[in-house]
C-alpha positions in Angstrom: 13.8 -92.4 71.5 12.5 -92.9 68.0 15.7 -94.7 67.1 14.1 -97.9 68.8 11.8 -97.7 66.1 14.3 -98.8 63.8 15.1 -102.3 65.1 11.7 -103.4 64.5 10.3 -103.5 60.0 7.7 -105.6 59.3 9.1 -109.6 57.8 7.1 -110.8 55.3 6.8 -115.2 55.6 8.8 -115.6 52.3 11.8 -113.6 54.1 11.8 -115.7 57.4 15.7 -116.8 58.2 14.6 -117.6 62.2 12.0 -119.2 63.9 11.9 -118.2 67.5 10.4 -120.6 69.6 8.7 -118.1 71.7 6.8 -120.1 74.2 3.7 -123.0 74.9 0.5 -122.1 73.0 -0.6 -122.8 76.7 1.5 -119.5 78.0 -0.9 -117.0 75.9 -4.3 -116.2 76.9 -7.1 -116.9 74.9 -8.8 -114.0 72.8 -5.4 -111.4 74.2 -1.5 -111.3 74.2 1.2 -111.1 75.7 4.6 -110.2 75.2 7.8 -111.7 74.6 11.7 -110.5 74.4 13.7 -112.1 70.9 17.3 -110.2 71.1 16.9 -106.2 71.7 13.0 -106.8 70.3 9.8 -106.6 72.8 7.4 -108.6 70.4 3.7 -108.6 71.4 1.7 -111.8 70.7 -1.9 -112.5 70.0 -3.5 -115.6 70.5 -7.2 -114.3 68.3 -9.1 -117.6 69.4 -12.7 -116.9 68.5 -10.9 -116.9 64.6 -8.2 -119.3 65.2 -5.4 -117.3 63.9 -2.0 -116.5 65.8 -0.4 -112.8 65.6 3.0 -111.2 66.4 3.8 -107.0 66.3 6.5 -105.0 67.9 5.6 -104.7 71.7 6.2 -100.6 71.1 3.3 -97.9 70.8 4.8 -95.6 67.9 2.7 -93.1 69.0 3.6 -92.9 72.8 6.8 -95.1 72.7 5.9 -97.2 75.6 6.2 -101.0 75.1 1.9 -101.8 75.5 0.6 -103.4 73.2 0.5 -106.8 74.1 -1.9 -105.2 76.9 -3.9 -103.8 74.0 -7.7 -105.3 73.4 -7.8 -107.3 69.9 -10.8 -107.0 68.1 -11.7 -106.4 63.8 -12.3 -103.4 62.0 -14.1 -104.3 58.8 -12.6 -107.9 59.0 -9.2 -106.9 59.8 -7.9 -107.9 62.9 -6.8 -105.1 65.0 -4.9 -104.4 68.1 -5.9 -101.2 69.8 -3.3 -99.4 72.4 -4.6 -99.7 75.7 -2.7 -95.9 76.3 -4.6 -93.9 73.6 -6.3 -96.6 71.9 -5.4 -96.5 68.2 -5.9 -99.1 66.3 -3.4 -101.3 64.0 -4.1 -104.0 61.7 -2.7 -107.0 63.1 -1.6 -108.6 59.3 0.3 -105.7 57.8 0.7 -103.1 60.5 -1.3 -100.1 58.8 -3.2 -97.8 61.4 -6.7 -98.2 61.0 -7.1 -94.9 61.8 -5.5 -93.0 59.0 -2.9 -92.2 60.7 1.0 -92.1 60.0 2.2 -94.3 62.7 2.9 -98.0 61.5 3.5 -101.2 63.4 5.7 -104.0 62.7 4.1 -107.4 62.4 5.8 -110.6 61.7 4.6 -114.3 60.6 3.7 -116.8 63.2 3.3 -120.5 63.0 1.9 -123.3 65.6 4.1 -126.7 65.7 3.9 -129.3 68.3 1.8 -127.1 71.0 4.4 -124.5 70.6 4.4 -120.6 68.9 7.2 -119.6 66.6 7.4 -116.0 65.2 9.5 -115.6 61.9 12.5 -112.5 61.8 14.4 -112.2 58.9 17.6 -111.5 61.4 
């Protein structure tokens, strides 16, 4: 099961090859996420209103394995954004993918940009 794990690594902006037109600004809730399917990838997607930033993860939990987080509750820890896992609710910063708390598990994120009322997340593949 972990192997799943291995088709999702973080891409940094400056390594972006594709940009997946995911879906209508208009198809994310305000202040949540939801969750959308790019190849073999469940990406989760943030639209963080109240700061007026967009966000995009792996849709996994590494800690349970069950694809959840785009049902997680966003929020900041010390200024970081964070998603939390609505299963055991950990907490992982939403721009680099570090548990916030201090554990091993890490998640995924990748770049996302706004163009033309439309979200695009950046993959490297």
């Amino acid at each position: 099961m972990e192997d799943i794990l291995e088709h999702y690594k973080t891409t940094k902006l400056e390594n972006v090859k594709v940009w997946f037109k995911a879906a209508s600004v208009n198809d994310f809730p305000k202040d949540g996420g939801a969750c959308v399917k790019y190849k073999n990838k469940q990406i989760a997607v943030f639209n963080f209103e109240r700061i007026n930033k967009w966000y995009a993860c792996q849709n996994i939990c590494p800690h349970k394995m069950e694809m959840v987080l785009s049902r997680g509750m966003i929020g900041d820890k010390d200024s970081i954004p964070k998603v939390a896992c609505p299963l055991h609710k950990k907490t992982f910063s939403l721009e680099d993918g570090s548990n916030l708390n201090g554990d091993d598990f890490k998640i995924a994120v990748y770049p996302v940009k706004i163009e033309n009322e439309n979200v695009y997340i950046g993959f490297g593949d």
